[in-house]
C-alpha positions as CSV (number, residue, x, y, z in Angstrom):
1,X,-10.4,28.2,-37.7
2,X,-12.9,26.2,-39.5
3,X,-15.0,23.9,-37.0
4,X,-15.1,20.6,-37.1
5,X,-18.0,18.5,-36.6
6,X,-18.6,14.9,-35.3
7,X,-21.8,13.5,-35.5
8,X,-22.5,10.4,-33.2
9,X,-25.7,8.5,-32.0
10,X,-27.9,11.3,-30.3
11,X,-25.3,13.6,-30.4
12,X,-23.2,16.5,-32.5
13,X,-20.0,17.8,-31.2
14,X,-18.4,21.2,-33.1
15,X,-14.6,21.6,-32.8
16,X,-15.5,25.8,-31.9
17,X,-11.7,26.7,-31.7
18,X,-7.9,25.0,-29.9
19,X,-9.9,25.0,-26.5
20,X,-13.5,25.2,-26.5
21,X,-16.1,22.2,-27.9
22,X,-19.3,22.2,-28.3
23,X,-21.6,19.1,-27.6
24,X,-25.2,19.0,-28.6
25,X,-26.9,15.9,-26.9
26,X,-30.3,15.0,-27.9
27,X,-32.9,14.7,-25.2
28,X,-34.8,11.4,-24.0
29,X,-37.6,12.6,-26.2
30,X,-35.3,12.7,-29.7
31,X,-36.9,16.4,-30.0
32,X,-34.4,18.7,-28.4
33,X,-30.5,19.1,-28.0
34,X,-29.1,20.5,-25.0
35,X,-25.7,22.1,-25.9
36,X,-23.1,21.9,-23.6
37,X,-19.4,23.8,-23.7
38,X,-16.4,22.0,-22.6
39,X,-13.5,24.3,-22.8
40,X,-10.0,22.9,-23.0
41,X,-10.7,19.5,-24.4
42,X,-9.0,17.7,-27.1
43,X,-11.5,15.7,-29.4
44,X,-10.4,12.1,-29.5
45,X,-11.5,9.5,-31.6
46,X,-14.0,7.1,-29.6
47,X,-14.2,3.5,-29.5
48,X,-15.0,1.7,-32.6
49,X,-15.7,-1.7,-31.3
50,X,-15.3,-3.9,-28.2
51,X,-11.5,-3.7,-27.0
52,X,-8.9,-5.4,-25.1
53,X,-5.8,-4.2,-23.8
54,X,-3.5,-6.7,-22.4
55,X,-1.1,-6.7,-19.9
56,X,1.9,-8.7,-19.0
57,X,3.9,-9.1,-15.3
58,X,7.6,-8.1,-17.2
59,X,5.5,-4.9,-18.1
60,X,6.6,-1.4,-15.7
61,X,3.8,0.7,-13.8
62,X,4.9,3.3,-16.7
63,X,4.4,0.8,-19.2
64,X,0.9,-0.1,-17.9
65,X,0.2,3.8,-17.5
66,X,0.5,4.9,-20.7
67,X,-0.8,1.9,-22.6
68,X,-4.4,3.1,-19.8
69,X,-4.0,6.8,-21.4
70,X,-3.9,5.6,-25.3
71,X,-7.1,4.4,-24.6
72,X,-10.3,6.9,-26.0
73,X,-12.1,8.3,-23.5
74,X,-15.5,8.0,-25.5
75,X,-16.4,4.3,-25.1
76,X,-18.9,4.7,-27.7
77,X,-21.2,2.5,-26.1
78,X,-18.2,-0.4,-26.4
79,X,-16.8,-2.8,-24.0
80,X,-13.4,-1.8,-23.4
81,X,-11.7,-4.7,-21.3
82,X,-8.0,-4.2,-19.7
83,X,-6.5,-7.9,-19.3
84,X,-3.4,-8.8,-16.8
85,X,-1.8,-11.8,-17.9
86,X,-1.2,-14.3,-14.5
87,X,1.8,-13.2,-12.2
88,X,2.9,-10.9,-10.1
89,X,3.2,-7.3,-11.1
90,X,5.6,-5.4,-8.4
91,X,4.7,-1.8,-9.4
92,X,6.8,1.3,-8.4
93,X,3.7,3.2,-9.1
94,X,0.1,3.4,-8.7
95,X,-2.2,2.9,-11.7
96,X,-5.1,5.9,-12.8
97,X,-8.2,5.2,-14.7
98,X,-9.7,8.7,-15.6
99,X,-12.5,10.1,-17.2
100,X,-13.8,7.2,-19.5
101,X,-17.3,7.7,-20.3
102,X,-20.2,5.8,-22.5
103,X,-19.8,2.3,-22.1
104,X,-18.3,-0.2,-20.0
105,X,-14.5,-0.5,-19.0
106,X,-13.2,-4.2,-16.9
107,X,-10.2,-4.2,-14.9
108,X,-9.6,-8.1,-14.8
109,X,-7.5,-11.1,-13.3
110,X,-7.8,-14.4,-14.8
111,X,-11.5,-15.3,-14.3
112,X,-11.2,-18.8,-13.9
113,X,-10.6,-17.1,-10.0
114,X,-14.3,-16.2,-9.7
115,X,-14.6,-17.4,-6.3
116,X,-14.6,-15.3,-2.9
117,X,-10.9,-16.1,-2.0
118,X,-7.5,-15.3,-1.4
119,X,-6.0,-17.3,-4.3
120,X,-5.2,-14.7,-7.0
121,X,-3.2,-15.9,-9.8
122,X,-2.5,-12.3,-10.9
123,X,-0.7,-10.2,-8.3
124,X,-0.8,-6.6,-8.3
125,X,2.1,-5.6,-6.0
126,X,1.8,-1.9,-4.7
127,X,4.0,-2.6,-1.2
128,X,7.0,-0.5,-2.2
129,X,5.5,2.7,-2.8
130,X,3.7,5.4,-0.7
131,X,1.3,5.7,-2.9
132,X,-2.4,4.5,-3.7
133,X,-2.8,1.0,-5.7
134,X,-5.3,1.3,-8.1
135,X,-7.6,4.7,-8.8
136,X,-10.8,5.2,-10.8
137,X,-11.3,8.9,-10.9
138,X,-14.2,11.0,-12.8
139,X,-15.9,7.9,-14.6
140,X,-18.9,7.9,-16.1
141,X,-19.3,4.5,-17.2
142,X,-19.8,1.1,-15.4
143,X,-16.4,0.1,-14.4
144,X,-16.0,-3.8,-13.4
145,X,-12.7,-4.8,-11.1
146,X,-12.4,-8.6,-10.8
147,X,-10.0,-11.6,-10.0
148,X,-7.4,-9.2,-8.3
149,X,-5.1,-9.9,-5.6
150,X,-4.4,-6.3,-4.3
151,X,-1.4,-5.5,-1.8
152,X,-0.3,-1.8,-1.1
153,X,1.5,-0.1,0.8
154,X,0.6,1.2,4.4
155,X,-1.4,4.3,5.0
156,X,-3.2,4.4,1.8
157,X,-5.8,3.0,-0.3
158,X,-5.9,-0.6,-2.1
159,X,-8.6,0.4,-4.6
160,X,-10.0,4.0,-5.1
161,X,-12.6,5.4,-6.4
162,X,-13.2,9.2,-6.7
163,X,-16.2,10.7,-8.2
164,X,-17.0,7.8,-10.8
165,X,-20.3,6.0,-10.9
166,X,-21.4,2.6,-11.2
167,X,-18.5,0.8,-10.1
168,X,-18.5,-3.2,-9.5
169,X,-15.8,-4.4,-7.4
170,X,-16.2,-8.3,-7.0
171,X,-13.4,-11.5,-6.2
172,X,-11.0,-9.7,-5.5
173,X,-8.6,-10.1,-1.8
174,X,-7.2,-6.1,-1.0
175,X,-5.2,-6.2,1.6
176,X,-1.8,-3.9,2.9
177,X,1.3,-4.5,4.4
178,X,1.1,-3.4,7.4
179,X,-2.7,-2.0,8.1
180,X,-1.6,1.5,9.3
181,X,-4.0,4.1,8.3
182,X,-5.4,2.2,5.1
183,X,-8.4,1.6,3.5
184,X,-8.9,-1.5,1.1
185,X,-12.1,-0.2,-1.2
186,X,-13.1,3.2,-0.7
187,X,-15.7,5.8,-2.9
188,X,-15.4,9.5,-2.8
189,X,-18.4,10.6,-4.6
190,X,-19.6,7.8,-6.7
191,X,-21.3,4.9,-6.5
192,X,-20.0,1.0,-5.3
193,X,-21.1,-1.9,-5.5
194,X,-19.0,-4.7,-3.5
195,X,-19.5,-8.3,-3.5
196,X,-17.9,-11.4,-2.6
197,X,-14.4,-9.6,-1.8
198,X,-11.9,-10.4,0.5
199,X,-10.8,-7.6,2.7
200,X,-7.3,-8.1,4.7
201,X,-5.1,-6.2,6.8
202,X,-6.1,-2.7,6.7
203,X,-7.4,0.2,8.6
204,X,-11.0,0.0,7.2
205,X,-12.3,-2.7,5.0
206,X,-14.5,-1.3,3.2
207,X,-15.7,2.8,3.0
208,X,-18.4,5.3,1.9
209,X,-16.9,8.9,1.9
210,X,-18.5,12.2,0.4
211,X,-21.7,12.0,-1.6
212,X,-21.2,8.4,-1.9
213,X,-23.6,5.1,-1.6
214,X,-21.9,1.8,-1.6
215,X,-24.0,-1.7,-1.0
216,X,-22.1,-4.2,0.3
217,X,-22.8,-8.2,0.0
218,X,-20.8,-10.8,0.9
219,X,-17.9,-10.0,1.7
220,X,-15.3,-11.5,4.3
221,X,-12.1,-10.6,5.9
222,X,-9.8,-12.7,6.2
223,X,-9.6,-13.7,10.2
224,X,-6.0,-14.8,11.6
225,X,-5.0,-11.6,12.4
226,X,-5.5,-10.6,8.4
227,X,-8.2,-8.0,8.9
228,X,-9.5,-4.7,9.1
229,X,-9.8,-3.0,12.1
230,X,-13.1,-1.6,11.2
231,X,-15.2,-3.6,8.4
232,X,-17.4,-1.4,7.7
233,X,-17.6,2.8,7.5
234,X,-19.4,5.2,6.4
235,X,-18.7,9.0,7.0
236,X,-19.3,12.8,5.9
237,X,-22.9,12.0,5.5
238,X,-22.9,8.6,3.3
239,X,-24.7,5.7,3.0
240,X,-23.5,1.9,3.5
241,X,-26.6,-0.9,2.6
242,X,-25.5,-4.4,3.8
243,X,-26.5,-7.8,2.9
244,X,-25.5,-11.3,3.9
245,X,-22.0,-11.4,5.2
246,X,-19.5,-8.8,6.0
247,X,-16.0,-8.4,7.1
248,X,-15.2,-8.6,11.4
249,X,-13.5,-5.7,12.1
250,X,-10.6,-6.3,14.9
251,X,-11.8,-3.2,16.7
252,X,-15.3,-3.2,15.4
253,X,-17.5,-5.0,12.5
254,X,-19.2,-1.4,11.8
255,X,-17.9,2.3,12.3
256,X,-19.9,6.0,11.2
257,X,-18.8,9.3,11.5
258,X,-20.4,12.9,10.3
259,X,-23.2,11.7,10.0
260,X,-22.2,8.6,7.8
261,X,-24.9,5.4,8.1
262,X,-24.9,1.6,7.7
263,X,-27.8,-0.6,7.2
């Protein structure tokens, strides 16, 4: 077949055949393109301007789901905002955010609650299902959560975030049924940035897994016997950095393993 090219800021991509593309991306110095081959990719259009996609409580986890995957991948260098309306959204399902790239994507509440606090007006509601809340997997592209209220079910995680970088979790309240097993903000292989969250019931509040680095500043649990056992861990050789306040753990404020440090 013919190739097809698309020419973008710094960068040519050539449609070679059905599964292989080509990306040329020019170097720091303007003077150079490194090619690169991504085999089994679809080109899709990229973002054209700032976006927002919004989101209403009457709307189903599948609903939600596949209004996320409509979405270009290729921010473009755009803002591309995803906006729940105030209420509670009981979801028989968890919600994925995958491999966005170029830009900046928001995950937000109503941001008149841009306070550290447990007063949410939008409700994400994961407690009927066995499965994780919300999931941020292979982004490359800073990725802001805000004004949440997070609830899901026991033994898994509130919000997740699997080999993406740059992510900015702030006033939001995760917290899980039950606390068995669970972890309320975790990174696998990315980088996190927490602050001014409140972490509830839950195994561990807040947690640095597998190549990850996560700072952590001023953050709270929620006392009363709405806490994490552990606030803090780090494990399989990862980094926690502190500052100011951070959630009491039940069992302990801090806990490491593999390796895993907080400081």
């Amino acid at each position: 077949m013919a190739d097809k090219r698309y020419t973008g800021t710094g960068q040519v991509t050539t449609l070679l055949d059905d599964d292989v593309v080509s990306i040329q991306r020019q170097t720091p110095d303007g003077d150079h393109y490194i090619e690169i081959l991504d085999f089994k990719t679809q080109l899709a259009p990229a973002l054209s301007a700032n976006t927002t996609v919004n989101f209403t409580s009457g709307m189903s986890a599948a609903t939600i789901q596949g209004l996320i995957d409509a979405q270009p991948k290729n921010l473009n260098g755009f803002t591309l905002t995803f906006q729940f309306a105030d209420g509670t959204y009981t979801l028989n399902d968890n919600l994925i955010w995958d491999s966005f790239y170029g830009g900046i994507f928001n995950v937000y509440g109503n941001a008149a609650n841009n306070t550290k606090s447990t007063t949410k007006v939008v409700d994400l509601n994961f407690s009927a299902t066995a499965l994780k809340g919300i999931q941020f997997r292979n982004n490359d592209c800073v990725v802001n959560i805000r004004y949440l209220d997070v609830l899901s079910a026991d033994s898994v995680q509130t919000i997740s975030c699997v080999d993406s970088r740059i992510v900015k979790a702030l006033y939001n309240y995760c917290h899980n049924a039950a606390g068995v097993g669970a972890w309320c903000v975790s990174v696998e292989g990315g980088l996190l940035y927490v602050e001014a969250n409140i972490v509830g019931l839950c195994q561990k509040g807040i947690v640095s897994s597998i190549n990850s680095k996560v700072t952590s500043r001023n953050n709270s649990d929620n006392g009363g016997g709405d806490q994490p056992a552990n606030g803090l861990f780090a494990t399989s050789g990862t980094i926690i950095k502190y500052d100011a306040i951070q959630p009491v753990g039940s069992t302990a404020n801090e806990q490491t393993s593999d390796g895993g440090e907080i400081r």
